[in-house]
N, CA, C and O atoms as a DFTB+ gen file, in Angstrom:
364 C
 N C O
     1  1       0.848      -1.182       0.000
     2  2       0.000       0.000       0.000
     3  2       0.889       1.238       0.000
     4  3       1.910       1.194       0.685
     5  1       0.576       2.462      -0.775
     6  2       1.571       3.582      -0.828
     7  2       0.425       4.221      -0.586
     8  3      -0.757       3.883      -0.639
     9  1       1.290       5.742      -0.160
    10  2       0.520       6.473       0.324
    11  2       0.100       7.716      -0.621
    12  3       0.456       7.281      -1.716
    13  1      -0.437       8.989      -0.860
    14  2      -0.328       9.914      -2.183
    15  2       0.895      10.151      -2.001
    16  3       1.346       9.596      -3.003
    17  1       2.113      10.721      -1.263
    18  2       3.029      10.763      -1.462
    19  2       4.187       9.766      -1.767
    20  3       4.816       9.560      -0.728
    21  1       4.821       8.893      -3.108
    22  2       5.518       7.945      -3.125
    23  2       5.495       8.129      -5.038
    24  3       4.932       8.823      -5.885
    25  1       6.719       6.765      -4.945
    26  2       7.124       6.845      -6.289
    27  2       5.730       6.217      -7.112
    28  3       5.071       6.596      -8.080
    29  1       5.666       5.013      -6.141
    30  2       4.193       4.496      -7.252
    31  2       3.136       5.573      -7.771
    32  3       2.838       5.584      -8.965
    33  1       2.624       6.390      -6.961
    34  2       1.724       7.184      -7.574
    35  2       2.305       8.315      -8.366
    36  3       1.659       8.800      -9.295
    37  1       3.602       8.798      -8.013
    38  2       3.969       9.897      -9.276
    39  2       4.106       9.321     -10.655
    40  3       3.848       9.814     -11.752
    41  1       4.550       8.222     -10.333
    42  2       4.346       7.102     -11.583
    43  2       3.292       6.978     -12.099
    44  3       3.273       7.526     -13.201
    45  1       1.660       6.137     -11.609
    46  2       0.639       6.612     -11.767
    47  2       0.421       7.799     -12.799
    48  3       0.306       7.833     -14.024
    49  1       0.411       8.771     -11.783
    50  2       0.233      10.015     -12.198
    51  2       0.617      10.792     -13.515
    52  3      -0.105      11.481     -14.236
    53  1       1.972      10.483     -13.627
    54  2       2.566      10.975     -15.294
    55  2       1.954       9.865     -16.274
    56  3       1.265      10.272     -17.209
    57  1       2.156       8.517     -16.122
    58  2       1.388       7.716     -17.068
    59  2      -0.110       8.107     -17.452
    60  3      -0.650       8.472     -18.496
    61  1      -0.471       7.910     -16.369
    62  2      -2.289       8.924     -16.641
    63  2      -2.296      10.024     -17.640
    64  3      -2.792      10.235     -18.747
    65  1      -1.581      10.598     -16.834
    66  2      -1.583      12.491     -17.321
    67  2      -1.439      12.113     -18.819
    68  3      -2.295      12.758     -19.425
    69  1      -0.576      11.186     -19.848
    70  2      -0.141      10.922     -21.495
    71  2      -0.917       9.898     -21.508
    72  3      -0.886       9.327     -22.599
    73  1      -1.745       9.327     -20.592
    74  2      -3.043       8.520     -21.338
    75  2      -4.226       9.344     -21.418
    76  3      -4.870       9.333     -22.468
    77  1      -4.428       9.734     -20.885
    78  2      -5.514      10.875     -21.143
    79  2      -5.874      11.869     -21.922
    80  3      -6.918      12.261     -22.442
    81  1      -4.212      12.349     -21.867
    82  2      -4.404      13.496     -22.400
    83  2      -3.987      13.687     -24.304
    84  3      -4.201      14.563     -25.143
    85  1      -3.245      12.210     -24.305
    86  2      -2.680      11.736     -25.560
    87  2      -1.216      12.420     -25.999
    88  3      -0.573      12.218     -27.030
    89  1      -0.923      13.256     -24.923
    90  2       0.490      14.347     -24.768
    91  2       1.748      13.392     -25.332
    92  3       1.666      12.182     -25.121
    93  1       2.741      13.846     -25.942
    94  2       3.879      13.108     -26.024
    95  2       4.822      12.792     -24.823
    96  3       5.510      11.791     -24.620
    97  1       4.590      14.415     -23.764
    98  2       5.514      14.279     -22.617
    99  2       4.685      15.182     -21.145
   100  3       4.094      16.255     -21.263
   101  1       4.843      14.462     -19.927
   102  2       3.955      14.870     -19.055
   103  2       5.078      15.617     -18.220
   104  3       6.220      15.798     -18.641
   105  1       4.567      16.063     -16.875
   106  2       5.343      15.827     -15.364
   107  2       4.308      15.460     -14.437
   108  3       3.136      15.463     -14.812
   109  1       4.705      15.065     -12.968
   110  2       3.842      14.719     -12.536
   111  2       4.161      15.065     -11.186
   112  3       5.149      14.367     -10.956
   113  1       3.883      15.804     -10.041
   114  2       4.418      16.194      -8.987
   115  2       3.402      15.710      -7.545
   116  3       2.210      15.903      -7.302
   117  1       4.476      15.024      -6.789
   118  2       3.191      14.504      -5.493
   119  2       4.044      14.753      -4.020
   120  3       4.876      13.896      -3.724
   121  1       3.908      15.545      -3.392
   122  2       4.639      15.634      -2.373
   123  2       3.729      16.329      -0.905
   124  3       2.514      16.530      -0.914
   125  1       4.832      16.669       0.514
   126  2       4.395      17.111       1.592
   127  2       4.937      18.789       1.180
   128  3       6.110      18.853       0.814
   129  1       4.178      20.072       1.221
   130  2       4.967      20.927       0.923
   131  2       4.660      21.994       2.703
   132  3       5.038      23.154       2.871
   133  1       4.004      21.244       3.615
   134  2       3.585      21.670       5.011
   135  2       2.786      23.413       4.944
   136  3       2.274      23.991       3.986
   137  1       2.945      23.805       6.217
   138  2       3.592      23.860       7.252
   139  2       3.470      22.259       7.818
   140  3       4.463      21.763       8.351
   141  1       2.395      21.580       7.704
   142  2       1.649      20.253       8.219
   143  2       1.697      19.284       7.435
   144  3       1.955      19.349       6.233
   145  1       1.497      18.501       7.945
   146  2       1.475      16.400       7.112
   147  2       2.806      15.547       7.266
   148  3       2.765      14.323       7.146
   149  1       4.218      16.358       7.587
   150  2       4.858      15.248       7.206
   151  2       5.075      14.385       8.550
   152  3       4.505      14.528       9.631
   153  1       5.840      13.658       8.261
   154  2       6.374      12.057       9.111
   155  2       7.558      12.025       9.372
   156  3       8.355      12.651       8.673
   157  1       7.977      11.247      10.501
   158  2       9.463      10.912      10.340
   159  2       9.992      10.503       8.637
   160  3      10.898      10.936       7.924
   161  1       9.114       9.648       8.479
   162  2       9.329       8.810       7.481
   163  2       9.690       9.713       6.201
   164  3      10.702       9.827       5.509
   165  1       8.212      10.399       6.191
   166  2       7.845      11.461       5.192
   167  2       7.881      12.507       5.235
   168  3       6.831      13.087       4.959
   169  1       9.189      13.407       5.630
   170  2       8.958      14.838       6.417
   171  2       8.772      16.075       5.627
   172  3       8.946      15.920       4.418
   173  1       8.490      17.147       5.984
   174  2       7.880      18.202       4.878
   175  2       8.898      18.206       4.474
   176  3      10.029      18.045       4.931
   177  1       8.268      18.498       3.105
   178  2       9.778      18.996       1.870
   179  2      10.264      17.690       0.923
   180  3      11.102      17.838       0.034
   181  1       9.611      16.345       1.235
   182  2       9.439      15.510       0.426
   183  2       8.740      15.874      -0.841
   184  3       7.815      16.685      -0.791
   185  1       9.089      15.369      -1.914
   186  2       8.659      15.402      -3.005
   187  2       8.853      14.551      -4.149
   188  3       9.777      14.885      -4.891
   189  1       8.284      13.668      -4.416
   190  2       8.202      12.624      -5.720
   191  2       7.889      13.440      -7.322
   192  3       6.858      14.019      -7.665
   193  1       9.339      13.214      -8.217
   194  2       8.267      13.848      -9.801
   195  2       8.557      12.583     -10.239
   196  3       9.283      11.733      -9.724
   197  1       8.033      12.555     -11.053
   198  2       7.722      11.833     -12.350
   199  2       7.565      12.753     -13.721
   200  3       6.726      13.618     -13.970
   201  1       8.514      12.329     -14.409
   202  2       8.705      13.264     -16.062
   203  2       8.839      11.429     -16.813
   204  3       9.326      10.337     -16.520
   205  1       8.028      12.093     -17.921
   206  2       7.882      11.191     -19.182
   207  2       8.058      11.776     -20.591
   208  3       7.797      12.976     -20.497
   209  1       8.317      11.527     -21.597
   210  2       8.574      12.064     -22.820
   211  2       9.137      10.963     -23.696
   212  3      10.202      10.411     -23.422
   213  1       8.558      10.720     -24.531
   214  2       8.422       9.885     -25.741
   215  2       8.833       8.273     -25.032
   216  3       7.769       8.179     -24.419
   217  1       9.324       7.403     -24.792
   218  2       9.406       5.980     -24.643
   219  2      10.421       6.386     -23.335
   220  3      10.692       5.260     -22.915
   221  1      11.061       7.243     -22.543
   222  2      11.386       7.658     -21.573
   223  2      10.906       7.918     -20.871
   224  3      10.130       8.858     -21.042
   225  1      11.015       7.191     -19.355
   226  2      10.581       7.728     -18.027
   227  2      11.254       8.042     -16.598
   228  3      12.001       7.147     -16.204
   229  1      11.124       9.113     -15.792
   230  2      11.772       9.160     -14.930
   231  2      11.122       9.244     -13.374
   232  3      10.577      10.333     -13.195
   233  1      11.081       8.687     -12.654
   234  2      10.842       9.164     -11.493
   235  2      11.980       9.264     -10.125
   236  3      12.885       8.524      -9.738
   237  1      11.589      10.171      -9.788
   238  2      12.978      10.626      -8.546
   239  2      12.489      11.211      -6.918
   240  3      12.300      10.081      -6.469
   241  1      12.401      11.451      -6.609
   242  2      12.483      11.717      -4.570
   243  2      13.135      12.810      -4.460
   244  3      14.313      12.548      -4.705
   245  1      13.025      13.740      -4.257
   246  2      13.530      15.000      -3.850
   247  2      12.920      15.169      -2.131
   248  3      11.936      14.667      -1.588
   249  1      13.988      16.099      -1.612
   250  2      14.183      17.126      -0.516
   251  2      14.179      18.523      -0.914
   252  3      15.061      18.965      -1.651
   253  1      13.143      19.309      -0.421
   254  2      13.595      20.697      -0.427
   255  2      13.127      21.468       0.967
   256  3      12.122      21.250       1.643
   257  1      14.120      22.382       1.163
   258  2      13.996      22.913       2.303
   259  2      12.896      24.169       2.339
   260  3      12.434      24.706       1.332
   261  1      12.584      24.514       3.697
   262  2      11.853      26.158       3.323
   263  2      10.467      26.043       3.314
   264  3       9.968      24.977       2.953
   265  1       9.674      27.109       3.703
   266  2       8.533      27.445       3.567
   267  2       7.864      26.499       2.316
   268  3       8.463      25.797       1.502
   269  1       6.168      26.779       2.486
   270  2       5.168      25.768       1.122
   271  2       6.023      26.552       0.002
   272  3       6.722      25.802      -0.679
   273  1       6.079      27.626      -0.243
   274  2       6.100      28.189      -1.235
   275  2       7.513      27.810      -2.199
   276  3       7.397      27.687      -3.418
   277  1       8.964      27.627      -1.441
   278  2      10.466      27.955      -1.754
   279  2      10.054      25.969      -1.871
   280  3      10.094      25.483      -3.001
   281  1       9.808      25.320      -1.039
   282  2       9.096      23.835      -1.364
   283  2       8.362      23.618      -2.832
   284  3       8.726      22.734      -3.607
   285  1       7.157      24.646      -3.147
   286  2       6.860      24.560      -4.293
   287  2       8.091      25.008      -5.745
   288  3       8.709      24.298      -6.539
   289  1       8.039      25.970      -5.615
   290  2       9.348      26.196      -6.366
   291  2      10.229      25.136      -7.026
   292  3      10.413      24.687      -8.157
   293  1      10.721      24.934      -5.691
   294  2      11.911      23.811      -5.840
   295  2      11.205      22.702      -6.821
   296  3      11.588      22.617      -7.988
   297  1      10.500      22.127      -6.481
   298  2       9.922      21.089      -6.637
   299  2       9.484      21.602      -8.812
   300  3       9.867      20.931      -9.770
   301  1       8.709      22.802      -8.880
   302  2       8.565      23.050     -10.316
   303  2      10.210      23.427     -10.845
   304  3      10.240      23.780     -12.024
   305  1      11.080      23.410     -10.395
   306  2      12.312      23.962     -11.094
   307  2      12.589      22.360     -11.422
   308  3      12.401      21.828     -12.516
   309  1      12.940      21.899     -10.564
   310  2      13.345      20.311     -10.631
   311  2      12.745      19.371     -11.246
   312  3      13.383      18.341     -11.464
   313  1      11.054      19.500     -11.786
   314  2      10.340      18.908     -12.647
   315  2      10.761      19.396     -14.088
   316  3      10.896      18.553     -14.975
   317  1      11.001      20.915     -14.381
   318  2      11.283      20.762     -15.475
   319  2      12.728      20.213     -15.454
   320  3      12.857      19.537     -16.475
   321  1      13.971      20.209     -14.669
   322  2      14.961      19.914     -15.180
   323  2      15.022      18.150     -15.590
   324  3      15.712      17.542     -16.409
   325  1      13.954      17.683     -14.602
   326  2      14.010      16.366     -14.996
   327  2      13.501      15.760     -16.557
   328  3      14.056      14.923     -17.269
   329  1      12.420      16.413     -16.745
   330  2      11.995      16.585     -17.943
   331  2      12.849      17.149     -19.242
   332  3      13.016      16.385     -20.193
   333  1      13.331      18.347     -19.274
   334  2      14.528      18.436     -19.931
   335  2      15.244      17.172     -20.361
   336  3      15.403      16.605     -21.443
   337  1      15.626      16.936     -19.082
   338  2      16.845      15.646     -19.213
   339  2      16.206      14.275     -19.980
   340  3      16.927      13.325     -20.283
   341  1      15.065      14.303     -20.193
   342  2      14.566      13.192     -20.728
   343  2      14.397      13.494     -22.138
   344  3      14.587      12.626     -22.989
   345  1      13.906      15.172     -22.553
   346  2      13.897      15.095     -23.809
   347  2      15.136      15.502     -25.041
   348  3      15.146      15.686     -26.258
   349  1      16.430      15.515     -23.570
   350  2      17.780      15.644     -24.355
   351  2      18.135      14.127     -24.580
   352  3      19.165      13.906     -25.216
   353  1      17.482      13.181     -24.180
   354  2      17.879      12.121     -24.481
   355  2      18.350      10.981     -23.471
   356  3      18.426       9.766     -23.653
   357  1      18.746      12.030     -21.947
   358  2      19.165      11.357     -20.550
   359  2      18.154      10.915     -20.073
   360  3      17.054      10.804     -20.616
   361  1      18.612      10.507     -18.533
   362  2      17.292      10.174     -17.833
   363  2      18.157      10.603     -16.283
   364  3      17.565      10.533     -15.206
């Protein structure tokens, strides 16, 4: 069982997002961005993306520090770089 925050569902999530939507390339972002919710386990500033683009997929676990907001941020800077990296050809 996973919880909304984890790799399975950012996974989920970007696969959905290019079945649905018929897109060539998604992102997919699922995380704790607080002041509230996180866990030992899961502490704020967790963040799961998931980037997809053409027969490439990535999903990764991030930390970011800081307020919801410098949390959100982080988290959209790092989705596109992951994404990038998939449609230069990396992963």
């Amino acid at each position: 069982v996973h919880g909304a925050v984890s790799e399975a569902v950012a996974r989920e999530m970007v696969v959905g997002a290019r079945r649905v939507t018929g897109a060539e390339a998604a992102i997919a972002i699922t995380g704790i961005a607080g002041p509230e919710g996180g866990t030992p386990e899961k502490p704020v500033g967790t963040v799961w993306i998931g980037a997809s683009a053409g027969a490439s997929e990535a999903i990764r676990r991030f930390h970011f520090d800081g307020d919801r907001g410098r949390i959100r941020e982080g988290a959209v800077a790092a989705s596109l770089e992951l994404l990038d990296g998939l449609l230069e050809g990396g992963s």
